[in-house]
BAMARGU-672584 format. One record per residue: residue in three letters; z, x, y of N, C-alpha, C in turn. Coordinates in nm, 4 decimals, always signed. Each point is the difference from the previous one (the first is absolute). Layout:
BEGIN
ALA, Z, X, Y, Z, X, Y, Z, X, Y
...
% end
This chain:
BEGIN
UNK, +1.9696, -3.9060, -1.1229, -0.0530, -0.1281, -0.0435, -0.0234, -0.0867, +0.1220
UNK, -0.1221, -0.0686, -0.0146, -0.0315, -0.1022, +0.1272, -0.0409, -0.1267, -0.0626
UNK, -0.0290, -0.0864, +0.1542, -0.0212, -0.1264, -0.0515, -0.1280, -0.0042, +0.0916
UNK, -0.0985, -0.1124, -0.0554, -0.1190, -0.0441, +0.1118, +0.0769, -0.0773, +0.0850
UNK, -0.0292, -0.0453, +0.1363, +0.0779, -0.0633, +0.1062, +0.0386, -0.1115, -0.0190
UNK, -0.0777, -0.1146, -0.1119, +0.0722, -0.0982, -0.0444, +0.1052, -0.0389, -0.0560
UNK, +0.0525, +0.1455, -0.0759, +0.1237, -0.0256, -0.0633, +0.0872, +0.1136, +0.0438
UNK, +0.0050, +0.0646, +0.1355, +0.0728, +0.0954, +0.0510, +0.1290, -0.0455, +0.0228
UNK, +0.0778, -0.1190, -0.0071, +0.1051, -0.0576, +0.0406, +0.1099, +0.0749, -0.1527
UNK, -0.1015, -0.0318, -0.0770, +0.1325, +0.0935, -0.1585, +0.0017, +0.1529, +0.0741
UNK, -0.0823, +0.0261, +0.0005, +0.0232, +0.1882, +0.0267, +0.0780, +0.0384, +0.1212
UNK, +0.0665, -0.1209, +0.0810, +0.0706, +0.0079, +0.1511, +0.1514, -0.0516, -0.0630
UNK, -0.0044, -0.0956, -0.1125, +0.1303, -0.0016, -0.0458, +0.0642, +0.0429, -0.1476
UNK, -0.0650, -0.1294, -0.1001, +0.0801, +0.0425, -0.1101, -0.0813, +0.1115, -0.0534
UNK, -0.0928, +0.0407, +0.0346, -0.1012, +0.1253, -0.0939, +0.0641, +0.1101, +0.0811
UNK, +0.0679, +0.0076, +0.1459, -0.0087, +0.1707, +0.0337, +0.1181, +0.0176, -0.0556
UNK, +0.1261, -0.0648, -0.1078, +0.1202, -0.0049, +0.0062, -0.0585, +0.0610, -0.1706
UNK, -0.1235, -0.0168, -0.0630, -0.0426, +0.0405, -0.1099, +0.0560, +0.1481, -0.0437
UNK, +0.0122, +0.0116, -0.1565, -0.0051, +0.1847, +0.0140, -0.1630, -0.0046, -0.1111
UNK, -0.0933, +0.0526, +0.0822, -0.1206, +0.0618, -0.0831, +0.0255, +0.0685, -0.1501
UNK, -0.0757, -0.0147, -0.0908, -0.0125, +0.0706, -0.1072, -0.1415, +0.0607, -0.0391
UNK, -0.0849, -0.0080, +0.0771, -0.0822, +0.0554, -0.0699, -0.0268, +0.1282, +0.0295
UNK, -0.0191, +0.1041, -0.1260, +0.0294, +0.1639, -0.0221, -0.1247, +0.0560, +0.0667
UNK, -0.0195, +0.1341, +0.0248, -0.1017, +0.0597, -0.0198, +0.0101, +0.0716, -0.1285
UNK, -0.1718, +0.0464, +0.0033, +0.0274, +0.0756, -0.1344, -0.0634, +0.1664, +0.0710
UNK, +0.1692, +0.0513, -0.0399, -0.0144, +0.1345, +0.0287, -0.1685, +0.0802, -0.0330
UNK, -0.0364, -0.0321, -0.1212, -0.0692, +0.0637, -0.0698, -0.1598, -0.0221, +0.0657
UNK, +0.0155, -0.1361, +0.0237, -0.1544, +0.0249, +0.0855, -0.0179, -0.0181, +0.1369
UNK, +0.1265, -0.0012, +0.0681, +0.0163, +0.0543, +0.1263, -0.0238, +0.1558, +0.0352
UNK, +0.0501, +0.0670, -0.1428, -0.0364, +0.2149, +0.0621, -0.1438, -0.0182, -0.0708
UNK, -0.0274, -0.0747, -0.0924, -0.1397, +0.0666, -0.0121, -0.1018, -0.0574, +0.0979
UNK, +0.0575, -0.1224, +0.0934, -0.1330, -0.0231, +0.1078, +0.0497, +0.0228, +0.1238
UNK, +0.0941, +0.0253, +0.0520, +0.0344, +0.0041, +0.1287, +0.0812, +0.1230, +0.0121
UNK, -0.0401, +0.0972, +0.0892, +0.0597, +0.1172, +0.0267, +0.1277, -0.0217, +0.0938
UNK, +0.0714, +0.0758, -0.0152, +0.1396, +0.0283, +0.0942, -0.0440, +0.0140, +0.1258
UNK, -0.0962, +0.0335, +0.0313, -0.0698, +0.0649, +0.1641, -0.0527, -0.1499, +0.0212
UNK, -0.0211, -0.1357, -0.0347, -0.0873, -0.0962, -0.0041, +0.1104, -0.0559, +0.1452
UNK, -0.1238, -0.0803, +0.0663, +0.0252, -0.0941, +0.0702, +0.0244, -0.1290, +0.0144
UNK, +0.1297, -0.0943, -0.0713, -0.0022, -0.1063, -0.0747, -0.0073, -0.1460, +0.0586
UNK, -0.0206, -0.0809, -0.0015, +0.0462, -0.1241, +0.0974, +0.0247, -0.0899, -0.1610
UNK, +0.1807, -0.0554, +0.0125, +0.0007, -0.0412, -0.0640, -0.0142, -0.1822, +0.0624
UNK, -0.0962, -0.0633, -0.0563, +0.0060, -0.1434, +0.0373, +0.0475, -0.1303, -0.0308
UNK, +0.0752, -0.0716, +0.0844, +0.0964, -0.0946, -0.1152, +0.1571, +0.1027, -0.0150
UNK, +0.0284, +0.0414, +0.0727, +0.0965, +0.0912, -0.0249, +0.1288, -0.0125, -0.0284
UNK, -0.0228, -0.1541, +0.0541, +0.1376, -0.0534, -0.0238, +0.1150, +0.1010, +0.1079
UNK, +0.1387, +0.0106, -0.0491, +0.0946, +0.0746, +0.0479, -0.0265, +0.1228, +0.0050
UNK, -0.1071, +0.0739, -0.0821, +0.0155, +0.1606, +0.0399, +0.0245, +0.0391, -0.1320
UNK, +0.0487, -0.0880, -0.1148, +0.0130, +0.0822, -0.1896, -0.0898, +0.0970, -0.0456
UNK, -0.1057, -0.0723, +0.0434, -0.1080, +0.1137, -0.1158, -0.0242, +0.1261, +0.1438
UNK, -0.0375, -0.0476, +0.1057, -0.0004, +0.0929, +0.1240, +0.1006, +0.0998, -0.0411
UNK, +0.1451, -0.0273, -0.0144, +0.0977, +0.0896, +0.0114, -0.0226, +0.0760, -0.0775
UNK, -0.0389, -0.0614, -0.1567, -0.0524, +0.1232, -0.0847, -0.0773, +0.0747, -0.0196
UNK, -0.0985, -0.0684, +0.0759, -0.1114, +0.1137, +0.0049, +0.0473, +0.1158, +0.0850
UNK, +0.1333, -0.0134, +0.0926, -0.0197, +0.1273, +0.1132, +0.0892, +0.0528, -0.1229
UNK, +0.1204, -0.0349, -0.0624, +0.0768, +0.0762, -0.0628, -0.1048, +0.0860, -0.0822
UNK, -0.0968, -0.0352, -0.0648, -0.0834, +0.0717, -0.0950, -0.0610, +0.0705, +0.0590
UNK, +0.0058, +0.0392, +0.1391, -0.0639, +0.0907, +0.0347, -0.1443, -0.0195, +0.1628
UNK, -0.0275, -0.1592, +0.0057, -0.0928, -0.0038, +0.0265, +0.0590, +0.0069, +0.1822
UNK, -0.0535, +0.0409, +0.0479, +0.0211, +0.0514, +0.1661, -0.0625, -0.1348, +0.1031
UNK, -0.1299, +0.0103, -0.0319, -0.0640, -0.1288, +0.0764, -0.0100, -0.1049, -0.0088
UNK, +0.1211, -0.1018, -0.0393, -0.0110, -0.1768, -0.0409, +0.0338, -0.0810, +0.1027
UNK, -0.0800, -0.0683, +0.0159, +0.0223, -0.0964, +0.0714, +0.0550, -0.2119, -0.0657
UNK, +0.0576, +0.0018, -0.0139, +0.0374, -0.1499, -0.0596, -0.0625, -0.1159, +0.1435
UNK, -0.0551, -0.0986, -0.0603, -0.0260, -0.1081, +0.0829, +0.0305, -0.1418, -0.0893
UNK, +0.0415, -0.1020, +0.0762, +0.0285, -0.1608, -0.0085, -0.0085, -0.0730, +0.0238
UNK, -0.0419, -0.1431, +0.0010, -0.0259, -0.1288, +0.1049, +0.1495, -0.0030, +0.0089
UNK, +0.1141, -0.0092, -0.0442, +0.0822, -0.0525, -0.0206, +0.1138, +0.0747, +0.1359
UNK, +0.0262, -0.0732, +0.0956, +0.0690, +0.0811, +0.0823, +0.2126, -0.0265, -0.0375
UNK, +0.0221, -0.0500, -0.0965, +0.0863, -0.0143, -0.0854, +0.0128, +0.1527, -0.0657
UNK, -0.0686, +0.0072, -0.1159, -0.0467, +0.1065, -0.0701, +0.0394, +0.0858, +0.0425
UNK, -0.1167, +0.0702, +0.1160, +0.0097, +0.1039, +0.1067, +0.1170, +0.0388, +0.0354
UNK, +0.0922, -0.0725, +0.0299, +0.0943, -0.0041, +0.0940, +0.1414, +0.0884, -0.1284
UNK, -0.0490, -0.0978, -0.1116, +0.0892, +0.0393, -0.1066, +0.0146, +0.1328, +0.0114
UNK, -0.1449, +0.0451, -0.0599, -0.0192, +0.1496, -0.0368, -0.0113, +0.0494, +0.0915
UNK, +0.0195, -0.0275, +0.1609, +0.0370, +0.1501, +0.0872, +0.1460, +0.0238, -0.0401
UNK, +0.0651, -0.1069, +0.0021, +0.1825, +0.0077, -0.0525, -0.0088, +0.0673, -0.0837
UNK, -0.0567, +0.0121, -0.1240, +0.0257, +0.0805, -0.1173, -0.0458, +0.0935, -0.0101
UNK, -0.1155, +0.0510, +0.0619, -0.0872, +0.1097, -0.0458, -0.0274, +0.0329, +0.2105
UNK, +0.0976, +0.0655, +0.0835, -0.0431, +0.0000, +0.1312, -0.1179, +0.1334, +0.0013
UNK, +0.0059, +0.0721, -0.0921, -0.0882, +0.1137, -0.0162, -0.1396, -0.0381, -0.0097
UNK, +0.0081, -0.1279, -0.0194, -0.1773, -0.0100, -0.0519, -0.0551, -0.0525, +0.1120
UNK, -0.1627, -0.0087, -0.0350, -0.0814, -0.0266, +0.0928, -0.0208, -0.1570, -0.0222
UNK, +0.0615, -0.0527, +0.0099, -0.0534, -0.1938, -0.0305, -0.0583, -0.0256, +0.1144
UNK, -0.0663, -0.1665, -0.0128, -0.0467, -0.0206, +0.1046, -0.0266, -0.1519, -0.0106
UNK, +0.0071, -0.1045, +0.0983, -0.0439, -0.1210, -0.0286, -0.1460, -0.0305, +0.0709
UNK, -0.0854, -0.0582, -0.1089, -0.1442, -0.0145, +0.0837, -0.0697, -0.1261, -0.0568
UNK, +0.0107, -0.1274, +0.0669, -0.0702, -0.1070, -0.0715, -0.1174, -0.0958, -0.0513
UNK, -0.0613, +0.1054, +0.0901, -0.1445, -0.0098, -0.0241, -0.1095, +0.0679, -0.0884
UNK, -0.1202, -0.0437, -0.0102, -0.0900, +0.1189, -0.0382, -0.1087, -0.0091, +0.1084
UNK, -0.0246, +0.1555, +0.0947, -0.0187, +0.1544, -0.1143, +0.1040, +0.0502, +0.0506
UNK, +0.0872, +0.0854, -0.0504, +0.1013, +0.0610, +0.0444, -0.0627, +0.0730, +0.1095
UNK, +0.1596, +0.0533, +0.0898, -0.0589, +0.1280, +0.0980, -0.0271, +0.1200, -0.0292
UNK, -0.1070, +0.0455, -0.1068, +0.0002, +0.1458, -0.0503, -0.1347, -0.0070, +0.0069
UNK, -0.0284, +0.1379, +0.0286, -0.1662, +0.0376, +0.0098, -0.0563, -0.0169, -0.1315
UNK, -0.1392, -0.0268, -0.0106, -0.0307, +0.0135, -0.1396, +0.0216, +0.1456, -0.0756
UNK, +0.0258, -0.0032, -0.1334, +0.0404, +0.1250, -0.0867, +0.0906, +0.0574, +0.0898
UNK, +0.0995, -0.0437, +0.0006, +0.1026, +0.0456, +0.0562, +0.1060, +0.1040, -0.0918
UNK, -0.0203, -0.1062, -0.1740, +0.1181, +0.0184, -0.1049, -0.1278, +0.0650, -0.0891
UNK, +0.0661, +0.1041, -0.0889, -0.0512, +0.0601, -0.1304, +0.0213, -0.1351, -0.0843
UNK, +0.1464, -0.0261, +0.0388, +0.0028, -0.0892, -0.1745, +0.0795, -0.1438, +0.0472
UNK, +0.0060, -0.1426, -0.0235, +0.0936, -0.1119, -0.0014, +0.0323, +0.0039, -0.0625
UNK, +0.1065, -0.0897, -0.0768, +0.1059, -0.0805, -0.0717, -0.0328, -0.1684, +0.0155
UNK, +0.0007, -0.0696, -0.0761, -0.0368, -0.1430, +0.0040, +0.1016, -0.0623, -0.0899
UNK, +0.1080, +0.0125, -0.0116, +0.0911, -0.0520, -0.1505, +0.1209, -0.0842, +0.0579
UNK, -0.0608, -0.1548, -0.1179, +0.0177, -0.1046, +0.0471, -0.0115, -0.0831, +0.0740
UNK, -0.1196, +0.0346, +0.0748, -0.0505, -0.0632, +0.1028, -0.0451, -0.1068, +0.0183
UNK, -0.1367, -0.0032, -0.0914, -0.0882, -0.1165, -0.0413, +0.0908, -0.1243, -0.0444
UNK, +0.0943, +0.0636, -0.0528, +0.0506, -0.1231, -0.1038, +0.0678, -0.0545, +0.1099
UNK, +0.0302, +0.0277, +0.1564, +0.0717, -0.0873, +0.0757, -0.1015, -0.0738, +0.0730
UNK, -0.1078, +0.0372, -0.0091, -0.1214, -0.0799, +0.0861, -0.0768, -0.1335, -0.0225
UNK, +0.0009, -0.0770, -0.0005, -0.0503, -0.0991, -0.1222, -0.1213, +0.0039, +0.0258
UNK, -0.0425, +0.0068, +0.1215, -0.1852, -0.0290, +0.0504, -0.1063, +0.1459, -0.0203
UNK, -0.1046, -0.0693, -0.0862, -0.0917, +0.0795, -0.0078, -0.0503, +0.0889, +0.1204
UNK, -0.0195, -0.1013, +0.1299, -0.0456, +0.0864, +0.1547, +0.1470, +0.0933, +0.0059
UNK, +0.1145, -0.0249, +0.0042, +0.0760, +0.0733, +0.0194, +0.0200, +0.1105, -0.0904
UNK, -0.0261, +0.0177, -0.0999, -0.0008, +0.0834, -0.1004, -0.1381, +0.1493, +0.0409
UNK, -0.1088, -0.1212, -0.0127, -0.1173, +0.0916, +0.0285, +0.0241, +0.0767, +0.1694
UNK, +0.0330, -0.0173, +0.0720, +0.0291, +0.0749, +0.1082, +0.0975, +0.0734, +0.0106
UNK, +0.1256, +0.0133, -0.0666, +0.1026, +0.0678, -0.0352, -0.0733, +0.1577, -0.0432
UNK, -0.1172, -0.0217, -0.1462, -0.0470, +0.1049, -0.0516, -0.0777, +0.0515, +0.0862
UNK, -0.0989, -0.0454, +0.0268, -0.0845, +0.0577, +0.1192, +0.0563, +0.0558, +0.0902
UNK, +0.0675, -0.0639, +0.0780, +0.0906, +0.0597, +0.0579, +0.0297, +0.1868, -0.0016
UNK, +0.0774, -0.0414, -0.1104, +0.0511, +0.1761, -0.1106, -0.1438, +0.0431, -0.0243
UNK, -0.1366, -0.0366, -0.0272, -0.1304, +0.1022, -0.0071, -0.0429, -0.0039, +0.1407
UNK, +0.0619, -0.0383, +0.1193, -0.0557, +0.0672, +0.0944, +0.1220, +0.1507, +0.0551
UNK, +0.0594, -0.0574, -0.0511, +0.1578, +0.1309, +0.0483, +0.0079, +0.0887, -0.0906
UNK, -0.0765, -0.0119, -0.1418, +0.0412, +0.1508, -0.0947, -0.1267, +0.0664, +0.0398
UNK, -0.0459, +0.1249, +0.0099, -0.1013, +0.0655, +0.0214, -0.0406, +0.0351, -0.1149
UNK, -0.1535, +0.0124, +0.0260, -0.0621, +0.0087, -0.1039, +0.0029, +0.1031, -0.1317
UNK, +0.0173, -0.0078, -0.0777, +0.0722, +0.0713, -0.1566, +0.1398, +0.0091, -0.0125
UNK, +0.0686, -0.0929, +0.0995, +0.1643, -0.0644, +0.0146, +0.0304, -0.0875, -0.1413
UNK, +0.1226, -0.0572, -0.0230, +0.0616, -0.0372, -0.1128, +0.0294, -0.1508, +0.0456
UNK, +0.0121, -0.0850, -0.0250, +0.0132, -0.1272, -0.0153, +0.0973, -0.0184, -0.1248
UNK, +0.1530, +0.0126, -0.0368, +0.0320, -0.0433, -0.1292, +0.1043, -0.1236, +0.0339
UNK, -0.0523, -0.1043, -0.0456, +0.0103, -0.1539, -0.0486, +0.0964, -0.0313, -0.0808
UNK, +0.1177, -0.0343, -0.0214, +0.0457, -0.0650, -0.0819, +0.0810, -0.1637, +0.0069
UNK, -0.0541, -0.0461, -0.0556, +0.0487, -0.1699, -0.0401, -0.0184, -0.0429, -0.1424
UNK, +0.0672, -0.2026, +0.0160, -0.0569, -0.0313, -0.0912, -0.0927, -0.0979, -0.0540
UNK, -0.0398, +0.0761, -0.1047, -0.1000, -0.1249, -0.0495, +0.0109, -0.1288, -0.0387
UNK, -0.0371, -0.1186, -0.0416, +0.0315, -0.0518, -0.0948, +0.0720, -0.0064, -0.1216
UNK, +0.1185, -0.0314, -0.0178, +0.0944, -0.0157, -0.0934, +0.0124, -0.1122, -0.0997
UNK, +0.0072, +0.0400, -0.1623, -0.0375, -0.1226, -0.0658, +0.1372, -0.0619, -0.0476
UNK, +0.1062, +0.0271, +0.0350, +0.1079, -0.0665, -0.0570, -0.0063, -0.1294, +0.0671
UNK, +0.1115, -0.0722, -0.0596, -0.0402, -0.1394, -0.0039, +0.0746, -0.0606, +0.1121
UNK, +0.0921, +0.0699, +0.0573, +0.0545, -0.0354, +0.1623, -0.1192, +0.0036, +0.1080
UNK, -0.0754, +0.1075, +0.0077, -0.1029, +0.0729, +0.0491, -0.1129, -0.1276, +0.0246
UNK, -0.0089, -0.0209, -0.1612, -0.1142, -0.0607, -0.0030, +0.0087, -0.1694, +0.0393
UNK, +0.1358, -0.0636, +0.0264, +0.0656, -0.0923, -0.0056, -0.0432, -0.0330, +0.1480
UNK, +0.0347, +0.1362, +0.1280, -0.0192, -0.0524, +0.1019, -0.1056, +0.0236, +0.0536
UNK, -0.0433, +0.0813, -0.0498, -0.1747, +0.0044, +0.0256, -0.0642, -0.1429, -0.0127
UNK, -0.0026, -0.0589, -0.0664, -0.0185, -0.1238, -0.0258, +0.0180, -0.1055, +0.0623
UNK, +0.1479, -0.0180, +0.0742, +0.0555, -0.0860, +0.0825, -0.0267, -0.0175, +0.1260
UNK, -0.0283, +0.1574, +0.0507, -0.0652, -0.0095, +0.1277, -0.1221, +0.0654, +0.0051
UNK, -0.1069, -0.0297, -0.0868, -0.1386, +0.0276, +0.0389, -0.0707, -0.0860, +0.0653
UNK, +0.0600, -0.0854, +0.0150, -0.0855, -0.1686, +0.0872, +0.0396, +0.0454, +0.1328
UNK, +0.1471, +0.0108, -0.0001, -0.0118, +0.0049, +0.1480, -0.0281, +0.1376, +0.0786
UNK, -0.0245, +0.0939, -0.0611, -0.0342, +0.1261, +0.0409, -0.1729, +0.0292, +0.0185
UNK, +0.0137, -0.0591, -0.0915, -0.2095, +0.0527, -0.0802, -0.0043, +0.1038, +0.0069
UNK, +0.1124, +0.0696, -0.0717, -0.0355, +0.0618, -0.1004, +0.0542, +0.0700, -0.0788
UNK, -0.0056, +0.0522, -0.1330, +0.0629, +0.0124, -0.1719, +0.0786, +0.1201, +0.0564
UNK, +0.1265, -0.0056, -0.0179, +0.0742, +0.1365, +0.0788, +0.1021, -0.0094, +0.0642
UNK, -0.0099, -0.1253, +0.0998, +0.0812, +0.0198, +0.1293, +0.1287, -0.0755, -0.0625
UNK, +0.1053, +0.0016, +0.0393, +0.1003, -0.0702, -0.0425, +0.1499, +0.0100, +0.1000
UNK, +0.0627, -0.1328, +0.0206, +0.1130, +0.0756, +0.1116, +0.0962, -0.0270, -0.1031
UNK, +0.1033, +0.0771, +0.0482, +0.1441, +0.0406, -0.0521, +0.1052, -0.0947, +0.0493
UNK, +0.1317, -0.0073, -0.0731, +0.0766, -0.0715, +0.0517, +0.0931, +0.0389, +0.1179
UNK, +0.0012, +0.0785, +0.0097, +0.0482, +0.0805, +0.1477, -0.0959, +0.0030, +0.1165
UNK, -0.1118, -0.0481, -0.0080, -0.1250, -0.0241, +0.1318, -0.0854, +0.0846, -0.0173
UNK, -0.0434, +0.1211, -0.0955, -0.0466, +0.0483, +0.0430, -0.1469, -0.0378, -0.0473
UNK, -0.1577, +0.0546, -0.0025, -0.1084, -0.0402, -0.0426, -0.0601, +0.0979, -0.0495
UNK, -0.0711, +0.0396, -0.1423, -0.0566, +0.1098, -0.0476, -0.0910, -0.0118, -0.0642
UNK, -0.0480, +0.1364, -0.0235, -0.2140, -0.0682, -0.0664, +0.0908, +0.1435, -0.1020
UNK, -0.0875, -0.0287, -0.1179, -0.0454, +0.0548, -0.0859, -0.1678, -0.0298, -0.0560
UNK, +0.0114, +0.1314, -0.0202, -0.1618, +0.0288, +0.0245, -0.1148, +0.0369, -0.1364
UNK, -0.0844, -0.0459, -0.0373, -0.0788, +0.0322, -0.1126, -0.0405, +0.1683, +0.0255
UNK, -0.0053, +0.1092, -0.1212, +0.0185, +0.1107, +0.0274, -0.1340, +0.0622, +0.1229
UNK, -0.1184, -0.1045, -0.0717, -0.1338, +0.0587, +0.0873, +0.0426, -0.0411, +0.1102
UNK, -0.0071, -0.0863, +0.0511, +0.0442, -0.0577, +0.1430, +0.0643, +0.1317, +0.0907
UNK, +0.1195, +0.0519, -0.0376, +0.0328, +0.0891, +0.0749, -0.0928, +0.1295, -0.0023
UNK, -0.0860, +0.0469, -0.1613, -0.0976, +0.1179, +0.0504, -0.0954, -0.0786, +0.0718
UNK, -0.0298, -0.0969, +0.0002, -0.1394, -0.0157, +0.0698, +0.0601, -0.0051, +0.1923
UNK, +0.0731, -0.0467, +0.0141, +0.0648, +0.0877, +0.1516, -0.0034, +0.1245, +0.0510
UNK, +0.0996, +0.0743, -0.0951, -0.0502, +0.1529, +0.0424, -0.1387, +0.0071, -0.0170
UNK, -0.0761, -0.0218, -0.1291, -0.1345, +0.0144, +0.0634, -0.0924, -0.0872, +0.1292
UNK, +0.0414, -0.1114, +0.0406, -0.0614, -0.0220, +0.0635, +0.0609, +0.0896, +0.1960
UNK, +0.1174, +0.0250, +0.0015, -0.0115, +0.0496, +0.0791, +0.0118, +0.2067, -0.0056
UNK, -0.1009, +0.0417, -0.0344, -0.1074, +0.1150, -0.0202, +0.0976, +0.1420, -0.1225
UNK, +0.0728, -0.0868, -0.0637, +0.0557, +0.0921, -0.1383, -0.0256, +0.0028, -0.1296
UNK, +0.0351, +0.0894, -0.0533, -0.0877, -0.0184, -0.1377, +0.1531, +0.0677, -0.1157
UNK, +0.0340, -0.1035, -0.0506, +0.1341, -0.0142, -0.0930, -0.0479, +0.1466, -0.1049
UNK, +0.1030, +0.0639, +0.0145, -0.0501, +0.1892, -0.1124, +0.1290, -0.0050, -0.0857
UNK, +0.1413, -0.1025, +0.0119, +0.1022, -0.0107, -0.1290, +0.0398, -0.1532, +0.0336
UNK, +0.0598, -0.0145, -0.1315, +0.0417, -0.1043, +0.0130, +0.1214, -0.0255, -0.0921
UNK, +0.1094, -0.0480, -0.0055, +0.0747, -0.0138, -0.0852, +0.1170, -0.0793, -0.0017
UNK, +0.0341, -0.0395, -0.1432, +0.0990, -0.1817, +0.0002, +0.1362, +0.0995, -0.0282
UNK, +0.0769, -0.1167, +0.0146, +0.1376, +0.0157, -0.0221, +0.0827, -0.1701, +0.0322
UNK, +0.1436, +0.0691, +0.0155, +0.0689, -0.1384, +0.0331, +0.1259, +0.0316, +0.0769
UNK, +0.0052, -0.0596, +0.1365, +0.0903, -0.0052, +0.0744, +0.1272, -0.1035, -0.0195
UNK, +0.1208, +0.0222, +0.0718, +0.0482, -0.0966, +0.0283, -0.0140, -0.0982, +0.1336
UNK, -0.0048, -0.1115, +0.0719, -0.0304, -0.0674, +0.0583, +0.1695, -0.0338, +0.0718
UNK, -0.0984, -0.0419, +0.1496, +0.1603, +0.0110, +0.0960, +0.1075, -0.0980, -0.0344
UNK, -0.0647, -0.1307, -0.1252, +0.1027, -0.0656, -0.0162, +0.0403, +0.0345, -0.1597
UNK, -0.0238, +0.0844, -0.0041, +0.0823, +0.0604, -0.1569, -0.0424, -0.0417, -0.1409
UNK, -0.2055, -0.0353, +0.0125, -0.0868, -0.0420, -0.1266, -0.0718, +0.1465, -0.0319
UNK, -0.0253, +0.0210, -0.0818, -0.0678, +0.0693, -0.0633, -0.1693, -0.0254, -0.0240
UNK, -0.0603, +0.1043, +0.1016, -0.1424, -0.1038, +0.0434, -0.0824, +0.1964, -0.0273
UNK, -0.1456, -0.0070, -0.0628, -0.1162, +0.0660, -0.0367, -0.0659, +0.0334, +0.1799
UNK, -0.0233, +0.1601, -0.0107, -0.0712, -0.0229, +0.1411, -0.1359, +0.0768, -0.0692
UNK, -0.0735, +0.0315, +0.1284, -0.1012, +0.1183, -0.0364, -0.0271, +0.0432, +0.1563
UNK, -0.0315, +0.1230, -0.0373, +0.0146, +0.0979, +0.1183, -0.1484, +0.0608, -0.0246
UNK, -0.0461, +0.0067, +0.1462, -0.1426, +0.0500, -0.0234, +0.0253, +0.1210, +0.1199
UNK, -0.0696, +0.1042, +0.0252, -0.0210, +0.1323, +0.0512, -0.1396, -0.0032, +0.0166
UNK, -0.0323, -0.0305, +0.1241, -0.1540, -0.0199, +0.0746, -0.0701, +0.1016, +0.1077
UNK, -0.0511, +0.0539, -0.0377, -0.0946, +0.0812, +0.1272, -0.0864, -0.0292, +0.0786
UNK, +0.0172, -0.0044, +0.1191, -0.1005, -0.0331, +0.1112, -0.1213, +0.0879, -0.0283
UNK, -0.1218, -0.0136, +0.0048, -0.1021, +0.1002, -0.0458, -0.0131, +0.0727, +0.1332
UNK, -0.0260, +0.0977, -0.0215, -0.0139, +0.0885, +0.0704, -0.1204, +0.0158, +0.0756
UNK, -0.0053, +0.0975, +0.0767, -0.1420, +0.0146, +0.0811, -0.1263, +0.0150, -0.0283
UNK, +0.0153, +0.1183, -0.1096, -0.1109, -0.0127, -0.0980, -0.0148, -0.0452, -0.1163
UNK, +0.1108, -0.0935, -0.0358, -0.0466, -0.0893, -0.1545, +0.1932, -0.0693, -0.0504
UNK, -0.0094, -0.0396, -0.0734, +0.1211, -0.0821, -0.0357, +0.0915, +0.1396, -0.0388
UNK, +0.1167, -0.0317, +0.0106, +0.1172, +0.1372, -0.0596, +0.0259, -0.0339, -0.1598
UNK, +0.0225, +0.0883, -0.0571, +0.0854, -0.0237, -0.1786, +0.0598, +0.1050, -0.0150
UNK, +0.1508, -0.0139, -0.0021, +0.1094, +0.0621, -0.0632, +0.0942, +0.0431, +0.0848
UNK, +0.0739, +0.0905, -0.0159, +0.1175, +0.0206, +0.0953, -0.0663, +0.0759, +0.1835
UNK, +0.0768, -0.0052, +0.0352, -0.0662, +0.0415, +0.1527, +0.0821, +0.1849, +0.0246
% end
């Protein structure tokens, strides 16, 4: 999990002290991303979902973070993995470097549209072409806490989504197109998609949706498992 640079001060204190909850889903992780895949997980936070992906098998992951808090965590916990702190964009990786990213929970720490849109792009210049892009965050939530602070701070944000927490931290929730029209705008084309409901790091019960995106390929867009 990351933050855009404006609100990197939570992810250096009370956020790296966080424990993450959000799952993968086994099920459309083997049907789009092979064990042989080359992963960069982004937003990596401490190394959680990184760690699991190597336990499951995957050989080539790389975890990255703005957060040099974070980082620091998950070399302590996980010294096996490949983490890395990098605070800029474009990362140091050649283009199509990775078969496949990881993006989960990301967005929702970013509040700015420029920061958002370069994050993805970003990931469609580093997955190679007929690579995996799978996305998960959340959308817009209609319960009435949700909708309470959406409300409160849309003036000073501009815009319907963003909301800070009482512990410091700042988060967007996102209308569902909004996030496909990202992967599509930076060169993927969404082939699953699917809802569910996580738990959230402060212990609410919050709706995500997870999208599984393909970079098109050389000779035409990809559809279906790789």
């Amino acid at each position: 999990m990351t933050s855009s640079q404006g609100f990197l001060g939570f992810w250096e204190t009370t956020g790296a002290a966080k424990t993450f909850t959000h799952p993968l889903d086994p099920e459309l992780l083997d049907a789009y991303v092979p064990r042989t895949a080359r992963v960069l997980d982004y937003g990596c936070g401490y190394g959680r979902l990184t760690a699991e992906l190597a336990g499951l098998g995957y050989r080539e992951v790389r975890g990255v973070d703005v957060s040099a808090a974070l980082i620091s965590r998950g070399r302590r916990e996980h010294p096996e993995l490949d983490l890395m702190r990098w605070t800029g964009i474009p990362l140091p990786f050649e283009e199509g470097s990775f078969d496949a990213a990881l993006l989960f929970a990301v967005l929702t720490c970013v509040p700015g549209d420029e920061e958002q849109s370069a994050i993805v792009a970003e990931l469609g210049r580093l997955v190679r072409p007929g690579g995996v892009l799978y996305l998960s965050d959340v959308p817009l939530q209609g319960d009435p806490l949700n909708q309470e602070r959406y409300a409160r701070f849309a003036e000073w944000y501009g815009t319907s989504g963003v909301f800070e927490t009482p512990d410091g931290g700042v988060f967007r929730h996102h209308p569902p197109d909004r996030l496909r029209g990202l992967v599509r705008a930076a060169g993927f084309s969404v082939v699953a998609e699917r809802w569910g409901s996580v738990m959230t790091m402060n212990g609410r019960t919050a709706e995500r949706l997870q999208l599984i995106a393909r970079r098109a390929a050389v000779d035409g867009p990809g559809a279906g498992p790789a």
